[in-house]
C-alpha positions as a LaTeX table, in Angstrom:
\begin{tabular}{lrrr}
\hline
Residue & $x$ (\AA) & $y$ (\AA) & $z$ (\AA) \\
\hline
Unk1 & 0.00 & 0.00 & 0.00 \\
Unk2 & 2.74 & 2.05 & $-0.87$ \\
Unk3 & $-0.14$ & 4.71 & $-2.74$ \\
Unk4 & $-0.98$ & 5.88 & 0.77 \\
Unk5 & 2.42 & 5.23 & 2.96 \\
Unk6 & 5.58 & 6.62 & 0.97 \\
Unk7 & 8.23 & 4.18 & 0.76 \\
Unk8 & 9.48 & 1.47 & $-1.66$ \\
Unk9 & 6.01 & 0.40 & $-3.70$ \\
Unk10 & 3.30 & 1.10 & $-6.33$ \\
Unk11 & 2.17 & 4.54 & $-7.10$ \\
Unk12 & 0.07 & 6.08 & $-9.11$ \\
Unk13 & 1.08 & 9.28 & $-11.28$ \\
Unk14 & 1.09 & 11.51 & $-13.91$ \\
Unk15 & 3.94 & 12.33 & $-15.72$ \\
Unk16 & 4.75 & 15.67 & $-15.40$ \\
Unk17 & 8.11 & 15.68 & $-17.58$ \\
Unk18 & 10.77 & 13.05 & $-18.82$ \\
Unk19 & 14.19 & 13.03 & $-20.76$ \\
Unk20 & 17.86 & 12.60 & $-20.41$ \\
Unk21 & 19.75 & 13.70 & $-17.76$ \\
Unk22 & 23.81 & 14.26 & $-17.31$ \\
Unk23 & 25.31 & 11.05 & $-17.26$ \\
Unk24 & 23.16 & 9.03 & $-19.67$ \\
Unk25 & 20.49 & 8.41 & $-16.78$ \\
Unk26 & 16.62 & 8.54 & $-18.14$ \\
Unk27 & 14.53 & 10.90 & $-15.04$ \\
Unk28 & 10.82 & 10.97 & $-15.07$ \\
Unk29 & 9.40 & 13.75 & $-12.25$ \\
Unk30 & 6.17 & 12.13 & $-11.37$ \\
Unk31 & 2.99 & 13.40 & $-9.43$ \\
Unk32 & 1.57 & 11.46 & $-6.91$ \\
Unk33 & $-2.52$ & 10.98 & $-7.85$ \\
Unk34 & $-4.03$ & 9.86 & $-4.64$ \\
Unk35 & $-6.14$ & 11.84 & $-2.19$ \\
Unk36 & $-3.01$ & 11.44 & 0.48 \\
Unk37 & $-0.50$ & 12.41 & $-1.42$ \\
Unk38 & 2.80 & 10.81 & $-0.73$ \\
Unk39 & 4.82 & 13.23 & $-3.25$ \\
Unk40 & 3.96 & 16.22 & $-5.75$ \\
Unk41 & 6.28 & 16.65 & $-8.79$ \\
Unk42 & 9.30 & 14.40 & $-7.95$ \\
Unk43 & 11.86 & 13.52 & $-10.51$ \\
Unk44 & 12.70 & 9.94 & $-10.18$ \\
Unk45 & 15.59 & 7.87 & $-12.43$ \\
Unk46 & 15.17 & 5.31 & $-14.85$ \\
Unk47 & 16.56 & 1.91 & $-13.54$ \\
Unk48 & 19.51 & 1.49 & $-16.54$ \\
Unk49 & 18.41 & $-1.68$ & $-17.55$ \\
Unk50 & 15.16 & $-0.60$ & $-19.02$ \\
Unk51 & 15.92 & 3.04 & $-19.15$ \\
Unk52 & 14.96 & 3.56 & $-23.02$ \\
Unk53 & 11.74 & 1.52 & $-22.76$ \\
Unk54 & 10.76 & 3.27 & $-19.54$ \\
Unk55 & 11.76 & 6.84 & $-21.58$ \\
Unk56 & 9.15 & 5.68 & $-24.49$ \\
Unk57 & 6.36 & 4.78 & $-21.41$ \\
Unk58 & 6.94 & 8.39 & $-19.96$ \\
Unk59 & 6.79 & 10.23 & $-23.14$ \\
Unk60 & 3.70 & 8.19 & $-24.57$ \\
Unk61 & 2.38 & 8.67 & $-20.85$ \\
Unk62 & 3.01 & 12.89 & $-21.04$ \\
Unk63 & 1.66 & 13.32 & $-24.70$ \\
Unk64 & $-1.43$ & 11.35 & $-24.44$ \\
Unk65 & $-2.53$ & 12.50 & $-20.72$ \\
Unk66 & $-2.52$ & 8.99 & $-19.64$ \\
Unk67 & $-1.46$ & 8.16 & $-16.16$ \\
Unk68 & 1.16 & 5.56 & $-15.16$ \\
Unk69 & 1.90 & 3.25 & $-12.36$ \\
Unk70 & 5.14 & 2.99 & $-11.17$ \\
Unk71 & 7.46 & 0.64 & $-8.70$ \\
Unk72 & 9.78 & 3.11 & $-7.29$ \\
Unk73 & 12.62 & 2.18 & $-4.78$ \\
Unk74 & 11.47 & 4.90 & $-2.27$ \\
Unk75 & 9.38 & 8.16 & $-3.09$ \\
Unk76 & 12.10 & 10.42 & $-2.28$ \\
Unk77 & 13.50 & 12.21 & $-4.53$ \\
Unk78 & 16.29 & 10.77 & $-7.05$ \\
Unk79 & 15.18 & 7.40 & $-5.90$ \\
Unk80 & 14.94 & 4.60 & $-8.73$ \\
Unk81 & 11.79 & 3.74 & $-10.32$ \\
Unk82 & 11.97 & 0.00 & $-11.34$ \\
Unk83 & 8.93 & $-0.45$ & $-13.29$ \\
Unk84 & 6.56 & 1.78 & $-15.18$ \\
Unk85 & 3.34 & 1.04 & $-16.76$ \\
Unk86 & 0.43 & 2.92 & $-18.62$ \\
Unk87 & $-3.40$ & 3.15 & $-17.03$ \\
Unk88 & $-5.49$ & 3.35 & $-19.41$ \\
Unk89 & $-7.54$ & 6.71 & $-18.32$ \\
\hline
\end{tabular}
């Protein structure tokens, strides 16, 4: 139940903006869609292994107004978001 407690877990976001950053890392600043929020526009980093992929979810995710969930390592900011996946709105 990471939505409502902060921490390593799901969330569910908008994508607010995504690219590359210094350093060849992918960063995606996310905002937290849940009546508690946990986080408001946080920019989170690409795990390298999927970085590309997860830089085609985001933009898809930004252009169309779609939201996302995500599997971050922690919801603070710079953490590592593991997974990312479109919700259909």
């Amino acid at each position: 139940m990471a939505d409502e407690l902060g921490g390593p877990g799901w969330y569910t976001c908008s994508v607010v903006r995504t690219g590359p950053a210094e350093g060849g890392d992918v960063v995606v600043m996310l905002h937290h869609e849940h009546p508690n929020k946990v986080f408001t526009d946080r920019w989170f980093v690409a795990v390298e292994k999927v970085k590309q992929e997860m830089l085609a979810v985001a933009l898809f995710a930004l252009a169309s107004g779609y939201k996302v969930t995500a599997l971050l390592e922690d919801s603070e900011q710079y953490a590592v978001c593991k997974r990312l996946y479109m919700v259909r709105p």
